[in-house]
ROVEX-55145 format. One record per atom (N, C-alpha, C): x, y, z. Coordinates in pm, whole numbers, padded with zeros to 5 digits, always signed. Example, Ala and Ser with C-alpha at 12.3 -4.5 7.8 and 13.67 -1.06 7.14 Angstrom:
BEGIN
+01319-00569+00780;+01230-00450+00780;+01320-00330+00780;+01285-00225+00708;+01367-00106+00714;+01290+00003+00787;
This chain:
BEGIN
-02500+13676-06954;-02378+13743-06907;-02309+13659-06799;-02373+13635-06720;-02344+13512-06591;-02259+13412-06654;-02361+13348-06749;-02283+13208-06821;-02115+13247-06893;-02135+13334-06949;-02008+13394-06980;-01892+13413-06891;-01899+13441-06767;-01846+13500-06661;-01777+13312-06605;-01873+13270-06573;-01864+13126-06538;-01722+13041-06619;-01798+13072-06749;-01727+13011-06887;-01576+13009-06879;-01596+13170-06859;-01439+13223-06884;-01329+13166-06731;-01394+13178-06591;-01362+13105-06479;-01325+12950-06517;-01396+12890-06574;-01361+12749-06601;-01237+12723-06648;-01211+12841-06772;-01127+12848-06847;-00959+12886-06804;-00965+12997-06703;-00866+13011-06650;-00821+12867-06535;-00878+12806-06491;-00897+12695-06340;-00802+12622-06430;-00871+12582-06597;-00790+12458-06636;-00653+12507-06699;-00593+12604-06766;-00491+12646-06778;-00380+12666-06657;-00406+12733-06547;-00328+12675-06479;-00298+12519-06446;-00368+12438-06442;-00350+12318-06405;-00288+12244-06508;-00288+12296-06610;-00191+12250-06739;+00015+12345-06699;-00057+12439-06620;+00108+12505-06635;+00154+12414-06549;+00124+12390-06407;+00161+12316-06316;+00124+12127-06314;+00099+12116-06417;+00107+11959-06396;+00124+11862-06502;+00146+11948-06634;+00154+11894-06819;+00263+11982-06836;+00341+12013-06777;+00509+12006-06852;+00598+11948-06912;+00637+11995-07005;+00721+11900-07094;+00814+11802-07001;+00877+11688-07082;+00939+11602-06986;+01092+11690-06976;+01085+11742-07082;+01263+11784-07059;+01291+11938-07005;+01171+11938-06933;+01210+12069-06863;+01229+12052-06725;+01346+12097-06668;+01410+12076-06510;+01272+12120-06438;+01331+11995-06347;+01221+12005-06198;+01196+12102-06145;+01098+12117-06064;+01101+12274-06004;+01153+12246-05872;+01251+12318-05810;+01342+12321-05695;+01195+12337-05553;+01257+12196-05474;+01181+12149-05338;+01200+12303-05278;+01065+12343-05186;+01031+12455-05124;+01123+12394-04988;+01202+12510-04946;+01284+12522-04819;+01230+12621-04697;+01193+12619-04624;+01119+12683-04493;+01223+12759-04507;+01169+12930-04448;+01297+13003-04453;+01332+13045-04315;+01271+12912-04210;+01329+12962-04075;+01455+12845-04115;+01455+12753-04189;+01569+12680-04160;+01634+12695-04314;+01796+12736-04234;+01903+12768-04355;+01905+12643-04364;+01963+12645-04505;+02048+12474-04580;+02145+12454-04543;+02172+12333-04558;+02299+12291-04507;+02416+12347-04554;+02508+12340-04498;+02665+12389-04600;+02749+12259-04574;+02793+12176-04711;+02857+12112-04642;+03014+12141-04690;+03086+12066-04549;+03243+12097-04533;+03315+12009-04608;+03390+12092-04663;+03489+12000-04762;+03544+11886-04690;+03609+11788-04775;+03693+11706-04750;+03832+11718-04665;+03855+11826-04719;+04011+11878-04629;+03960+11982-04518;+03888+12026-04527;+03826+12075-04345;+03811+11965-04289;+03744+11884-04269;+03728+11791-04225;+03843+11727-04159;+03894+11701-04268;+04038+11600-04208;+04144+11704-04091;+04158+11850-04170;+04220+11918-04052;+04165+11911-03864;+04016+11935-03918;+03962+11977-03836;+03986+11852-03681;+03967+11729-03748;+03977+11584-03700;+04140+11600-03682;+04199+11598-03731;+04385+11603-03690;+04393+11730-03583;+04317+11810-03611;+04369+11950-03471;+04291+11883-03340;+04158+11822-03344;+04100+11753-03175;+04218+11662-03185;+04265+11565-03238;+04377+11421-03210;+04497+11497-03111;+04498+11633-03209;+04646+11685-03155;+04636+11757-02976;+04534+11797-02998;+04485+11851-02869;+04459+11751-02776;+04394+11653-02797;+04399+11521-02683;+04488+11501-02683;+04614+11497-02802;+04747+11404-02730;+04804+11531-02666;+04817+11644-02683;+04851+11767-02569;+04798+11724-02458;+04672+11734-02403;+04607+11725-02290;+04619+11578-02195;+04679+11495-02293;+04678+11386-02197;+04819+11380-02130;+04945+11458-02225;+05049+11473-02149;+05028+11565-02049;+05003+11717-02069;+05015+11829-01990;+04910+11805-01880;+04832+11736-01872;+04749+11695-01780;+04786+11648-01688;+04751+11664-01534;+04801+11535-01436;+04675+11414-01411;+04720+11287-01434;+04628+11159-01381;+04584+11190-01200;+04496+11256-01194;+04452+11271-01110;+04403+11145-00997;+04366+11088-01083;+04321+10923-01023;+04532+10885-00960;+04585+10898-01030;+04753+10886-00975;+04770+10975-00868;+04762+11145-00886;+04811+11167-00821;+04771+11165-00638;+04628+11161-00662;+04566+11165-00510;+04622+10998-00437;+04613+10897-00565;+04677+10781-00469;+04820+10806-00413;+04887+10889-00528;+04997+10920-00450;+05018+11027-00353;+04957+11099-00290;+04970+11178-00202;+04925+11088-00085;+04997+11114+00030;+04972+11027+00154;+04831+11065+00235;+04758+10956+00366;+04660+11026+00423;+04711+11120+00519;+04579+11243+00511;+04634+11347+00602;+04645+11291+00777;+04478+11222+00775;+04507+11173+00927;+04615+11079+00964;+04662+11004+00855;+04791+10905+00889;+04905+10969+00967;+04913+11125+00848;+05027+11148+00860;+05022+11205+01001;+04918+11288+01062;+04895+11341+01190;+04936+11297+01298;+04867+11121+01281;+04898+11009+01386;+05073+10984+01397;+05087+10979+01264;+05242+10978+01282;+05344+11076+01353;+05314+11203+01349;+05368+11330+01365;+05367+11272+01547;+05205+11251+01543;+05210+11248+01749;+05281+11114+01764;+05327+11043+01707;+05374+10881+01714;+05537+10921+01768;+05597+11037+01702;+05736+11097+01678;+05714+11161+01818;+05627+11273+01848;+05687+11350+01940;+05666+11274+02099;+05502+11242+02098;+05484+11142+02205;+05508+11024+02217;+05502+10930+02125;+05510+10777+02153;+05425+10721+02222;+05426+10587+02289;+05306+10550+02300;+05368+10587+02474;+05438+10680+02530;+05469+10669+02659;+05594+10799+02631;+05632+10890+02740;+05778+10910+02772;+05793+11013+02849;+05912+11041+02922;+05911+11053+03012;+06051+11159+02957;+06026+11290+02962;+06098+11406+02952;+06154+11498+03084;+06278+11559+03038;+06308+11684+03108;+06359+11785+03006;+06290+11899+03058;+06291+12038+02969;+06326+12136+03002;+06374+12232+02953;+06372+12361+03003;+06337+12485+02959;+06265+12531+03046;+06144+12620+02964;+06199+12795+02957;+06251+12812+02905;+06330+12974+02895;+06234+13063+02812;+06193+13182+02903;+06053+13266+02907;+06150+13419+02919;+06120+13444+02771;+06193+13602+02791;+06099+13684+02744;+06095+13782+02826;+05959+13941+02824;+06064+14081+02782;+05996+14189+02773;+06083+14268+02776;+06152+14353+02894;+06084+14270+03010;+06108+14318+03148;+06181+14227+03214;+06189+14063+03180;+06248+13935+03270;+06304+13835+03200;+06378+13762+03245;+06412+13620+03132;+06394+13517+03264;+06320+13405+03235;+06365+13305+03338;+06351+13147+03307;+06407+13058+03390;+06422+12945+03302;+06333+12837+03409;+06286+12771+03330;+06211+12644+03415;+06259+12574+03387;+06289+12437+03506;+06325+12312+03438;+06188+12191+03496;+06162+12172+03367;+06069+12062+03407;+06008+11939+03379;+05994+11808+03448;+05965+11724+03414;+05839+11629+03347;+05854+11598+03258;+05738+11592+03186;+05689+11440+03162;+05566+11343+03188;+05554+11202+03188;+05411+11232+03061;+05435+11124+02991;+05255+11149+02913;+05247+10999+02858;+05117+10985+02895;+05141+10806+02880;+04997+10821+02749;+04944+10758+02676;+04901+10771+02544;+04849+10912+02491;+04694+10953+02500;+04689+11048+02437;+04545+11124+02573;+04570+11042+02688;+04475+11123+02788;+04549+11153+02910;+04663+11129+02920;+04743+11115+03070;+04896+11203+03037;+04907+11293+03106;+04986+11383+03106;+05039+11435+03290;+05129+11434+03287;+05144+11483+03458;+05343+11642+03453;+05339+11691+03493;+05471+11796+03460;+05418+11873+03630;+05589+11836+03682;+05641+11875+03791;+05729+11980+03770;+05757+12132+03836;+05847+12196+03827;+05947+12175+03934;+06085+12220+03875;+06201+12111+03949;+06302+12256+04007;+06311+12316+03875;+06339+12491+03936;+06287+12594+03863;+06305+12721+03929;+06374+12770+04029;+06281+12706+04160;+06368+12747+04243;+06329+12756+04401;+06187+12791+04418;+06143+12931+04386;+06041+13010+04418;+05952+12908+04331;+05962+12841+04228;+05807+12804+04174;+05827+12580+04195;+05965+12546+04226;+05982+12401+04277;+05853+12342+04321;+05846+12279+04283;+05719+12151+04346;+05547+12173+04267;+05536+12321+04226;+05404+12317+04109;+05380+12180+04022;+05282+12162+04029;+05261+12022+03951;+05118+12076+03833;+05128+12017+03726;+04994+11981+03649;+05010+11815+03616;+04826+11793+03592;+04796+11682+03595;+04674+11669+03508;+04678+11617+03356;+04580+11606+03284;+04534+11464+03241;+04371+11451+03295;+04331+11326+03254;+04210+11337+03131;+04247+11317+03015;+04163+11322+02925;+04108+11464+02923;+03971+11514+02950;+03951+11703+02898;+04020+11761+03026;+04064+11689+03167;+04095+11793+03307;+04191+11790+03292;+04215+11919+03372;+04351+11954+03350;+04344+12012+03517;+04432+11981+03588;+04478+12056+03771;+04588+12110+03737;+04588+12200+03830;+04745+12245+03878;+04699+12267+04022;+04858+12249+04050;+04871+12229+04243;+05004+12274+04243;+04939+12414+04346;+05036+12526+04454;+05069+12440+04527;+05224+12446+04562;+05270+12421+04684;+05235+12512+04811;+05300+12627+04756;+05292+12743+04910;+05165+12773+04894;+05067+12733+04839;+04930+12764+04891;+04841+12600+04937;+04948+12511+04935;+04888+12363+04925;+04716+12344+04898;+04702+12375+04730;+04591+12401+04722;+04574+12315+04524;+04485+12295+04527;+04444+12215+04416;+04381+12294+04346;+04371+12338+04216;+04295+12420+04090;+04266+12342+03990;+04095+12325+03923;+04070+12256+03860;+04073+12360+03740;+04199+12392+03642;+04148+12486+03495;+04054+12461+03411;+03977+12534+03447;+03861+12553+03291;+03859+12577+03170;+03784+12489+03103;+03821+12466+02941;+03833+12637+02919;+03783+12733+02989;+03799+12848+02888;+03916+12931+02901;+04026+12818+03003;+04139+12892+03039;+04270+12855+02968;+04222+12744+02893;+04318+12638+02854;+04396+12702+02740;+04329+12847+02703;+04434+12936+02611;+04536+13044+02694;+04509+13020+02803;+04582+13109+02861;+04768+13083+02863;+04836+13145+02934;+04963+13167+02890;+05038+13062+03041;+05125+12949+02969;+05155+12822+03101;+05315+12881+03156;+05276+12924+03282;+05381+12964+03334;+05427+13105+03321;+05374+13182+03266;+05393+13304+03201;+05458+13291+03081;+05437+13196+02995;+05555+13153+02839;+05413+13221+02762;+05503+13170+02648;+05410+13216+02537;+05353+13090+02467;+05381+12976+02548;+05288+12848+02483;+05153+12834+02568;+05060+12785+02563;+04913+12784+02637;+04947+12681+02745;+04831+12664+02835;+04848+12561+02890;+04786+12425+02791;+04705+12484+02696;+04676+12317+02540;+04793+12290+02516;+04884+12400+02465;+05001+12341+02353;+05086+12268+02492;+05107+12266+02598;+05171+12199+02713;+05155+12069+02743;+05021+12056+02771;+04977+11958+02780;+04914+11912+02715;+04902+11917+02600;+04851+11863+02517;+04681+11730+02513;+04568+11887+02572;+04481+11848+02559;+04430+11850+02439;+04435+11888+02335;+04363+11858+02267;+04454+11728+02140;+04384+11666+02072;+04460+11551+01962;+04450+11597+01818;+04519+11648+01771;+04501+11668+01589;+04406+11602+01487;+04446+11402+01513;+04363+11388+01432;+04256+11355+01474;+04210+11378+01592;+04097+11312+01641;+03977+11428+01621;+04032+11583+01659;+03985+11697+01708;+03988+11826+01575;+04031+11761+01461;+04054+11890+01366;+04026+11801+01230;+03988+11881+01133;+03998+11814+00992;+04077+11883+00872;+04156+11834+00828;+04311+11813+00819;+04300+11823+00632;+04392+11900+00597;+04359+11837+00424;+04550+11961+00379;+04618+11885+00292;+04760+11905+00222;+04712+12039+00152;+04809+12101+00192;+04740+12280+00103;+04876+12245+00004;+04974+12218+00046;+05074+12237-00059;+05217+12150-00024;+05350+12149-00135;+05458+12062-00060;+05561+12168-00065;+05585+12210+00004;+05679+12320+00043;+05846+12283+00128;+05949+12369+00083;+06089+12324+00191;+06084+12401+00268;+06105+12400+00383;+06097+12482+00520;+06248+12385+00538;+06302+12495+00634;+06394+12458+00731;+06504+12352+00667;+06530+12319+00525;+06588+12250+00475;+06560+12101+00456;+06417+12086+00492;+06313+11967+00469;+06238+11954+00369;+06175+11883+00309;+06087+11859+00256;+05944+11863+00306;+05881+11945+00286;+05771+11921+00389;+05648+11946+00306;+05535+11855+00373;+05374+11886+00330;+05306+11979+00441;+05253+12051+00387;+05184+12220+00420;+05019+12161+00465;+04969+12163+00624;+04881+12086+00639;+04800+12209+00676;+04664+12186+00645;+04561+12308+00717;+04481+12244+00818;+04448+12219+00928;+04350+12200+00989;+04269+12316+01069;+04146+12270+01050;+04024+12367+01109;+03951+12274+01196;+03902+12342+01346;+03861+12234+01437;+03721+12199+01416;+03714+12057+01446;+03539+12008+01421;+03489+12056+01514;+03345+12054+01517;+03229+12096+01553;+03260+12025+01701;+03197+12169+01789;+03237+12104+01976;+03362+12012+01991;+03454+12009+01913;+03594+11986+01963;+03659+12060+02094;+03730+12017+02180;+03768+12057+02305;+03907+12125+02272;+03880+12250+02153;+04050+12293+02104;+04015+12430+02133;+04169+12521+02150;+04095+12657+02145;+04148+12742+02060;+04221+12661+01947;+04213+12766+01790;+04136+12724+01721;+04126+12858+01585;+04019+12877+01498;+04093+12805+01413;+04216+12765+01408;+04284+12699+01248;+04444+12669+01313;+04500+12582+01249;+04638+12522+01264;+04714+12540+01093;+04803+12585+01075;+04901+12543+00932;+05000+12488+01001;+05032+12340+00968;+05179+12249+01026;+05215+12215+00916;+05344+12196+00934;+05464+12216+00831;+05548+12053+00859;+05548+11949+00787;+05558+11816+00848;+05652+11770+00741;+05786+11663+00775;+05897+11647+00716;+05824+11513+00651;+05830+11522+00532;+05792+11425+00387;+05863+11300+00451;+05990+11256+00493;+06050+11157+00579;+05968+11052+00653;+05935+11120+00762;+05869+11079+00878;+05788+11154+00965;+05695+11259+00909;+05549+11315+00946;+05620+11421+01077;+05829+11454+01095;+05835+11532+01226;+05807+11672+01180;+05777+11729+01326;+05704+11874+01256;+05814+11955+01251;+05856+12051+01135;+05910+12148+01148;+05899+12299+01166;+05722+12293+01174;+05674+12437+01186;+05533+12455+01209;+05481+12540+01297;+05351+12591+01361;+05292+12698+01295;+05187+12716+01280;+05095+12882+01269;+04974+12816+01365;+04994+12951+01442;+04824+12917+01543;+04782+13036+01536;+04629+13028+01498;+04510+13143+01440;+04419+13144+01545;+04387+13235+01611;+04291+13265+01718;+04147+13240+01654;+04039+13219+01738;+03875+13209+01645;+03871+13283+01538;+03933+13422+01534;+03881+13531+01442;+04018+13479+01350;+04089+13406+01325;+04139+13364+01257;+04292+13491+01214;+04262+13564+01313;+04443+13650+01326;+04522+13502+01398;+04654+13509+01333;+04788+13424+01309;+04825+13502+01459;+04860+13432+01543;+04875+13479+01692;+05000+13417+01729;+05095+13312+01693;+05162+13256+01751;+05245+13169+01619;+05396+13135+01583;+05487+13089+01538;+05519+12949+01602;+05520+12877+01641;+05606+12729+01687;+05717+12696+01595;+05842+12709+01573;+05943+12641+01502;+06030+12563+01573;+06072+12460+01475;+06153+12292+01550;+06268+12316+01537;+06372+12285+01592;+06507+12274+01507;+06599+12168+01594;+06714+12149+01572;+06848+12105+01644;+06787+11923+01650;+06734+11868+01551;+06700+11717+01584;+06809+11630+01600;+06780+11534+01738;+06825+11487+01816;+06758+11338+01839;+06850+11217+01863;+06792+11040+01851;+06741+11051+02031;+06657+11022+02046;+06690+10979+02222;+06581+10813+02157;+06650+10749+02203;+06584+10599+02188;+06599+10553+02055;+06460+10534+01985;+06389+10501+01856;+06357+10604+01786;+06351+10742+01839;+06252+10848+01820;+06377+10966+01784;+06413+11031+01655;+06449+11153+01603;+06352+11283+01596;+06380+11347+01703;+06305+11475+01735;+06364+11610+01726;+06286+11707+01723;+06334+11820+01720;+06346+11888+01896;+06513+11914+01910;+06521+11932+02052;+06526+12062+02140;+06517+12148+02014;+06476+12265+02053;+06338+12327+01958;+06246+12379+02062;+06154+12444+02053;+06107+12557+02045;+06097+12670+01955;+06093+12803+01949;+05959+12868+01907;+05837+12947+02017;+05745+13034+02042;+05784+13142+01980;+05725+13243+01913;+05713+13344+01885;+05596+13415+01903;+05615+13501+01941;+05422+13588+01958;+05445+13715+01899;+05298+13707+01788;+05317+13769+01710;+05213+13902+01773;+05159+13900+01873;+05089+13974+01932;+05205+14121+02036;+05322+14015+02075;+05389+14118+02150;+05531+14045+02044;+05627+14133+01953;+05706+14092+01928;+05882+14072+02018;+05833+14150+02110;+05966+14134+02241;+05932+13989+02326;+05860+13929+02305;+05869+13818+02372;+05859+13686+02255;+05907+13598+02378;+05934+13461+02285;+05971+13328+02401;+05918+13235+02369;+05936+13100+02454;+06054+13009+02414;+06155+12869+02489;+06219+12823+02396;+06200+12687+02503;+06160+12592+02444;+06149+12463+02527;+06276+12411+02463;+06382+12351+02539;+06463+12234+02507;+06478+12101+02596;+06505+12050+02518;+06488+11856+02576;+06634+11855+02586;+06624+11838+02724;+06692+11733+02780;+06753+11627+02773;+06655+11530+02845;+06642+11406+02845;+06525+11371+02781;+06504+11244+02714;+06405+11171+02665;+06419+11045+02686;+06318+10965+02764;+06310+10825+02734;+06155+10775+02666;+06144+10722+02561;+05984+10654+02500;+05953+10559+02547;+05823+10502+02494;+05788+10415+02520;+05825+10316+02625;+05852+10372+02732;+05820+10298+02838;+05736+10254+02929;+05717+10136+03011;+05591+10184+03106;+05613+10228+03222;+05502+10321+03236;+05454+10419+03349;+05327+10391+03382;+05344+10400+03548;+05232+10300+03591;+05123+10419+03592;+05035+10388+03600;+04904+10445+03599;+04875+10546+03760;+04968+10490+03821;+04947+10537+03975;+04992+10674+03954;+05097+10746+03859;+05127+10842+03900;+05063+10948+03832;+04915+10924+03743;+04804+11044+03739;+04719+11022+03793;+04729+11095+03944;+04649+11080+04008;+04637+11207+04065;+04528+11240+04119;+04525+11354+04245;+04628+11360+04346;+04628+11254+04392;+04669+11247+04556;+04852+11239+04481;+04886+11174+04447;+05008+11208+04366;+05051+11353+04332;+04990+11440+04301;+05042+11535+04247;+05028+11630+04304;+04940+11607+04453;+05007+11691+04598;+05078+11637+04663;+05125+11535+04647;+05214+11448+04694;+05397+11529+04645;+05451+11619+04722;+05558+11681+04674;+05647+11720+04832;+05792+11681+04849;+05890+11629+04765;+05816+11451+04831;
């Protein structure tokens, strides 16, 4: 019975091996086994293809017009610190020697200062008051971060402290910084083109600066508004630390004195009290001249009449 069993096993082993390996010649191949985690290919016609290749061509040649060359345009935009240096090149020069008048209106007083102003590069500053009567002979005197002022009728010398230097010069609505101009733009802030905007019938680039780290400034941020021409400013925003917009500066009425086209009137706004407002106008201007070194001094600037 066994042998039988065996027999018949043998028998089936070799019949299959005849189905699968003694097939006639003219019977089609049997189709290659395909894994059924991976689909077959599909392939894309001839004319997909070619569309497909003509719609990327068309889209690069879109994108290379509607695009800006960025590598162009940043060469063509000017440097910010250039333009900074330039701006102080216009208003200070490498020297000059001003008279101003400082008109301070509250909603209680109006009064006018006239005063003389010397600033020899970017650390020496000296401003004598000339009138009225009651405040004649006040002097400030800034050498690099100091800044004095000197009472007459108290014949007394005050050294201001950096933490005063936001305070209000003369009772105006400009600081004693924006006066004397302790602090330097490009030396003291980092500077970058937000936009090119017309102000005031100029052309102007829209500058942001935010002050560097332990800089001797006492805003949280500057927006200056600078004529595409020649870097003159036509407009201020000054932002307190907490970054509230506290104060307006606008230029107007430009005027030649020498080499130098400036803006000869000066207009404060405070946005904190809107009844008040500052207005510096120039005078006189002479640049770049020399001024001897003798007259920032201490003993000079109790030295009055």
């Amino acid at each position: 019975m066994k042998m039988k069993l065996l027999a018949l096993s043998v028998l089936a082993a070799a019949a299959a091996i005849w189905f699968f390996n003694f097939r006639p010649a003219s019977a089609p191949p049997l189709p290659a086994a395909v894994p059924a985690s991976v689909p077959a290919p599909v392939q894309a016609s001839p004319k997909a293809e070619t569309v497909s290749a003509e719609s990327t061509l068309t889209d690069q040649k879109t994108a290379a017009v509607n695009a800006p060359d960025t590598a162009q345009a940043a060469e063509a935009r000017p440097d910010v610190k250039e333009l900074l240096t330039q701006m102080d090149e216009v208003l200070r020069g490498q020297s000059h020697d001003m008279t101003v008048v400082l008109h301070v209106k509250t909603p209680r007083w109006e009064r006018d200062y006239k005063i003389r102003v010397w600033m020899k590069g970017v650390d020496y500053t000296f401003a004598r008051v000339l009138e009225p009567s009651k405040s004649e002979g006040q002097g400030f005197l800034r050498i690099q971060s100091r800044l004095w002022q000197y009472l007459p009728s108290a014949e007394r010398t005050i050294l201001i402290p950096p933490s005063l230097m936001l305070d209000d010069f003369m009772g105006s609505d400009f600081s004693n910084d924006d006066f004397v101009k302790l602090s330097y733009l490009p030396r003291d802030y980092d500077a970058s083109i937000s936009a090119e905007e017309k102000i005031g019938g100029f052309d102007c680039y829209r500058l942001e600066l935010i002050p560097k780290p332990d800089a001797p400034v006492t805003y949280g941020k500057l927006v200056v508004w600078l004529r595409q021409n020649d870097s003159a400013p036509v407009r201020w925003d000054f932002f307190n630390e907490k970054l509230i917009h506290i104060r307006t500066l606008e230029y107007s009425d430009f005027k030649t004195f020498g080499s130098h086209e400036i803006p000869a009137v000066w207009k404060m706004s405070n946005h904190k009290d809107k009844d008040r407002s500052t207005t510096v106008t120039i005078q006189e201007a002479v640049f770049d001249q020399e001024i001897s070194d003798s007259l920032f001094t201490k003993s000079n600037l109790e030295k009055y009449p």
